[in-house]
N, C-alpha and C positions, 0 to 999 in steps of 0.2 A: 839777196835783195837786188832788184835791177833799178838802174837810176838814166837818167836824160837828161840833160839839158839842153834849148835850142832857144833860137832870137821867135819873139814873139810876135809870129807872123803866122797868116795863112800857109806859108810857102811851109812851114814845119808838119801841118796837117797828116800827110801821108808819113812820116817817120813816128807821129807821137800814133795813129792809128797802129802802126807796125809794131808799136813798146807793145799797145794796149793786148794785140792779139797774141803777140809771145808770152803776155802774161797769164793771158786766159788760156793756152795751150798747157802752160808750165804746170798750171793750175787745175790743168784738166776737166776747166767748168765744160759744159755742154752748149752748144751753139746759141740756145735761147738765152741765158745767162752771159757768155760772151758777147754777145749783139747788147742785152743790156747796160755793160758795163762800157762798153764801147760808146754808144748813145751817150751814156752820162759824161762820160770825160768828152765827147766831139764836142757837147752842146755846152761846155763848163769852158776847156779852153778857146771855141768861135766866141763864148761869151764875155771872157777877161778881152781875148784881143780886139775884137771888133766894139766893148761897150767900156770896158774897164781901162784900157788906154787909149780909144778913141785916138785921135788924130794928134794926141801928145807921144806916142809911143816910136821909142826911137831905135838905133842900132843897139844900143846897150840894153835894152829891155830883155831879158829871158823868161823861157817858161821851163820849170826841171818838172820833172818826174821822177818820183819813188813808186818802189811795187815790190811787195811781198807776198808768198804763197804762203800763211798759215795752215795750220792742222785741219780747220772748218771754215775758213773765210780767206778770200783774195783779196787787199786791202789796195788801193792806188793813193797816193797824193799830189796835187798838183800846187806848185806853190811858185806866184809870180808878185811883183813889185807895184801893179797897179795903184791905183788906191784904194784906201777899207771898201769891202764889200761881202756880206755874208749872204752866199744863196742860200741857204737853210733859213733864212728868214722872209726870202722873197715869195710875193702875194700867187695865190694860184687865180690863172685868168678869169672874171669873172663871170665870162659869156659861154663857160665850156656846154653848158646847156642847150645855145643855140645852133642853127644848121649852123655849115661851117661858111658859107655865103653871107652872112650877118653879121657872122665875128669880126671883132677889130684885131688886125693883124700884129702879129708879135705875141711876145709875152708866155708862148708855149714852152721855148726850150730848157730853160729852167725847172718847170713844173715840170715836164717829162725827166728830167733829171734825174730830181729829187725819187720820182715815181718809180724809174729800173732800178737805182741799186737798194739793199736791206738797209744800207745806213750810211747817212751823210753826215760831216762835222766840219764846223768851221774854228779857224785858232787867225788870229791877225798878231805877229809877232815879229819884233827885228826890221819892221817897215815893208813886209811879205805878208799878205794872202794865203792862208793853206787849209785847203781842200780837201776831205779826205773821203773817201768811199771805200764803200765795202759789200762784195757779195758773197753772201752763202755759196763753200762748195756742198755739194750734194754726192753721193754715189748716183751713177747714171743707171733705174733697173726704171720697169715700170710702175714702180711707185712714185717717180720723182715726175711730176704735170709737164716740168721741163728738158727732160731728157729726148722725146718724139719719138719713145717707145710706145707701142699699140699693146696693150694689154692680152698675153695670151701669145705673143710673138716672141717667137723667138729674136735675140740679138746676135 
């Protein structure tokens, strides 16, 4: 298992993105799959920091990370001290219909979230937020839509 912890700040960004891709390497997902999992945890921790502590958030605030590489899924969890908050219950925007000149702004990164990984979980325990996701690994042939194998090419 690999773990993180760091002050929950912007400035952590570039190290928790670093966790994420060591894990999706370790894990040997494929780029499309890595870039998802990646999206989900950037837009989960810009969204504790920047919504969930808001302008209360101080030096002692952290954000850890767990990460394991199971047999068929790469799991992450992010677990910070904010206050309750379950994204898995949050609304999907409700203008996704219209051009994007019309939409009201905000309210995407979440729904994108939820959207790349196979499975999102929420647990509020011990005065902690935790967050969990999870992507299918795949073998990389061209049966897999996410590998960016062309059918008939060779690898």
């Amino acid at each position: 298992m690999l773990e993180l912890t760091l002050p929950a700040t912007t400035g952590s960004l570039d190290k928790i993105i670093t966790f994420v891709d060591d894990l999706s390497r370790a894990g040997g997902l494929s780029a499309v799959r890595a870039g998802r999992l990646r999206l989900a945890v950037e837009e989960l921790v810009t969204n504790s920091i920047t919504h969930g502590y808001g302008s209360t958030r101080g030096p002692w605030n952290e954000i850890m990370l767990e990460g394991c590489v199971e047999p068929f899924e790469v799991w992450l969890r992010l677990s910070e001290d904010a206050p309750p908050f379950d994204p898995t219950r949050s609304h999907a925007p409700q203008d996704l219909d219209k051009p994007l000149a019309e939409r009201t702004p905000g309210g995407l990164g979440l729904f994108l979230a939820r959207q790349a990984v196979d499975r999102m979980a929420y647990d509020y325990s011990q005065g902690r937020n935790h967050v969990t996701v999870w992507v299918r690994r795949e073998p990389t042939s061209a049966a897999d839509p996410d590998s960016g194998a062309v059918p008939g090419e060779r690898q």
